[in-house]
C-alpha positions as CSV (number, residue, x, y, z in Angstrom):
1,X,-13.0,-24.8,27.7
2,X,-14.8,-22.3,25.9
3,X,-15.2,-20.0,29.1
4,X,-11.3,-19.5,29.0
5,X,-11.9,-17.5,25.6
6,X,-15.3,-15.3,26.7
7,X,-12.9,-12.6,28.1
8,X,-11.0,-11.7,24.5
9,X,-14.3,-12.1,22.5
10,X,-16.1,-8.9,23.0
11,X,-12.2,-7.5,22.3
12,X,-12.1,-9.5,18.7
13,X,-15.5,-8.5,17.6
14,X,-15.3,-5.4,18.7
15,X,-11.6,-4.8,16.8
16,X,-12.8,-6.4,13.5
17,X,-16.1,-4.4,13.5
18,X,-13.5,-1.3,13.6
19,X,-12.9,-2.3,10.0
20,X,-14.3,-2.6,7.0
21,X,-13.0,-4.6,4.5
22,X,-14.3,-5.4,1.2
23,X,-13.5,-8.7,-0.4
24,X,-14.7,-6.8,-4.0
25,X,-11.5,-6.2,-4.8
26,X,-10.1,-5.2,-8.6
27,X,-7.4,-7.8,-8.1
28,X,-6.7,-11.6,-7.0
29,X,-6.5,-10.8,-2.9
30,X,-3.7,-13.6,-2.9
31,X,-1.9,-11.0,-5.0
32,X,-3.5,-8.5,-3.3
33,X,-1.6,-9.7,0.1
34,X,1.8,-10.5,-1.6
35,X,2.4,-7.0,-2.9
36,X,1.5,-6.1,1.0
37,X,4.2,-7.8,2.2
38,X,6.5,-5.3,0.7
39,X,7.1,-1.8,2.7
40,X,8.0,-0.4,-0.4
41,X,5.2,-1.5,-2.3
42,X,3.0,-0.6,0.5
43,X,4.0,3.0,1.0
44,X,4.1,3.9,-2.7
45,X,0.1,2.5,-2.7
46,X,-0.2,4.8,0.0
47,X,1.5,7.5,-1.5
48,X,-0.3,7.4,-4.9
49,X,-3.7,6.4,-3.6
50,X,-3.6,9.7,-1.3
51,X,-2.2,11.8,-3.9
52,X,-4.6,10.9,-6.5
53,X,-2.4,11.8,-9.6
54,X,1.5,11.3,-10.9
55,X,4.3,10.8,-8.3
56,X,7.9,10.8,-10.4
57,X,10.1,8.4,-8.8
58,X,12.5,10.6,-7.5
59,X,10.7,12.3,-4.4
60,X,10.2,8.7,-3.1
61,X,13.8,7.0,-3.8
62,X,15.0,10.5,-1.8
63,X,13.0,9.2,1.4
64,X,14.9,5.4,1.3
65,X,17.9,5.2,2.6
66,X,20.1,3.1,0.8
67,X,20.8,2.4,-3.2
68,X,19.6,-1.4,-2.9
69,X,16.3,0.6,-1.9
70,X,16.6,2.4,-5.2
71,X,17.4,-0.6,-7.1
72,X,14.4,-2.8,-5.8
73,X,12.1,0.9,-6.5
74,X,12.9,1.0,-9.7
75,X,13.6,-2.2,-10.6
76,X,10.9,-4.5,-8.4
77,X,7.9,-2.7,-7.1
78,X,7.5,-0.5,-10.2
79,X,7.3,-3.3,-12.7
80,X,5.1,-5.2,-10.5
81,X,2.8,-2.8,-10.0
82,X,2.7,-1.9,-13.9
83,X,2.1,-5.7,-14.2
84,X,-0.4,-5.7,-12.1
85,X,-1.9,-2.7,-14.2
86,X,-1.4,-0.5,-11.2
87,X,-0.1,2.2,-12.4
88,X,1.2,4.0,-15.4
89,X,5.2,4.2,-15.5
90,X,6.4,6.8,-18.3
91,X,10.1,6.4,-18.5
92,X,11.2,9.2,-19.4
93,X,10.1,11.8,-17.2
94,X,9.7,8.7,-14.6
95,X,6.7,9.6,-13.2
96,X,4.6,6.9,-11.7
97,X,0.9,7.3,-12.0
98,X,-2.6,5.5,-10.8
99,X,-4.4,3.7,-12.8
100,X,-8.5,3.5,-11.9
101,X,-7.8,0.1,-10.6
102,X,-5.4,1.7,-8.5
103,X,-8.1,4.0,-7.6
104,X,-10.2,1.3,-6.6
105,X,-7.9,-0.3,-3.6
106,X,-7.9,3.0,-1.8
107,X,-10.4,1.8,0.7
108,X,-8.5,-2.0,1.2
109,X,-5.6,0.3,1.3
110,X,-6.7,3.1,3.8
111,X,-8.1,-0.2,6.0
112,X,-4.0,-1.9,5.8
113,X,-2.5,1.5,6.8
114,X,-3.9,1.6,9.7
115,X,-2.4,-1.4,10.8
116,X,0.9,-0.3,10.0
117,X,3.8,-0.3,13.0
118,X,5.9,1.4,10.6
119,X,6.0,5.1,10.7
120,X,4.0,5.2,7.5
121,X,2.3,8.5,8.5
122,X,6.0,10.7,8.8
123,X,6.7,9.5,5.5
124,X,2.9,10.7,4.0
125,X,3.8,13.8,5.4
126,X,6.6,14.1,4.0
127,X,6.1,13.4,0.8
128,X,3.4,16.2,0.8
């Protein structure tokens, strides 16, 4: 039985040396992985972890497509990530910003983005 899996496990070990991933994460990973599971979420961690500084709202809701987009930016993934202490949210110039524990999931982050399928890279770029 065990023979039939020899052929994928120099594949598998050689794939998850490939990344490094620290479990020393600033936040619960259970919540870590449920704000994953949203692109929007996702790409504005990208965004603001490659950036390093304040990203106002409008440059990203111009790269969604539609206004429920909009609607779940401004009104789901920015309060979640304020409540997660995230980022910074100033309303009125609505600029989004890092906070250091922001800071401190770049490497967790840079190791997810590299998994991504979605064209996570074109939208880097342009937002740049």
């Amino acid at each position: 039985m065990g023979t039939d899996n020899e052929p994928y496990a120099d594949t598998v070990d050689a794939t998850v040396s490939d990344f490094e991933f620290s479990t020393d994460l600033p936040i619960d990973s259970g919540d870590f992985f449920q704000l994953l599971t949203n692109e929007q979420t996702r790409y504005v961690l990208y965004l603001l972890t490659e950036r390093g500084e304040a990203v106002h709202l409008e440059e990203i809701t111009d790269y969604f497509d539609s206004s429920s987009d909009e609607v779940m930016l401004h009104h789901t993934v920015v309060p979640r990530l304020v409540d997660f202490h995230l980022i910074d949210y100033d309303q009125e110039t609505r600029a989004i910003t890092p906070t250091p524990i922001c800071d401190d999931l770049t490497p967790a982050l840079e190791t997810v983005k590299t998994l991504e399928t979605e064209p996570v890279n074109e939208f880097l770029e342009e937002m740049n």
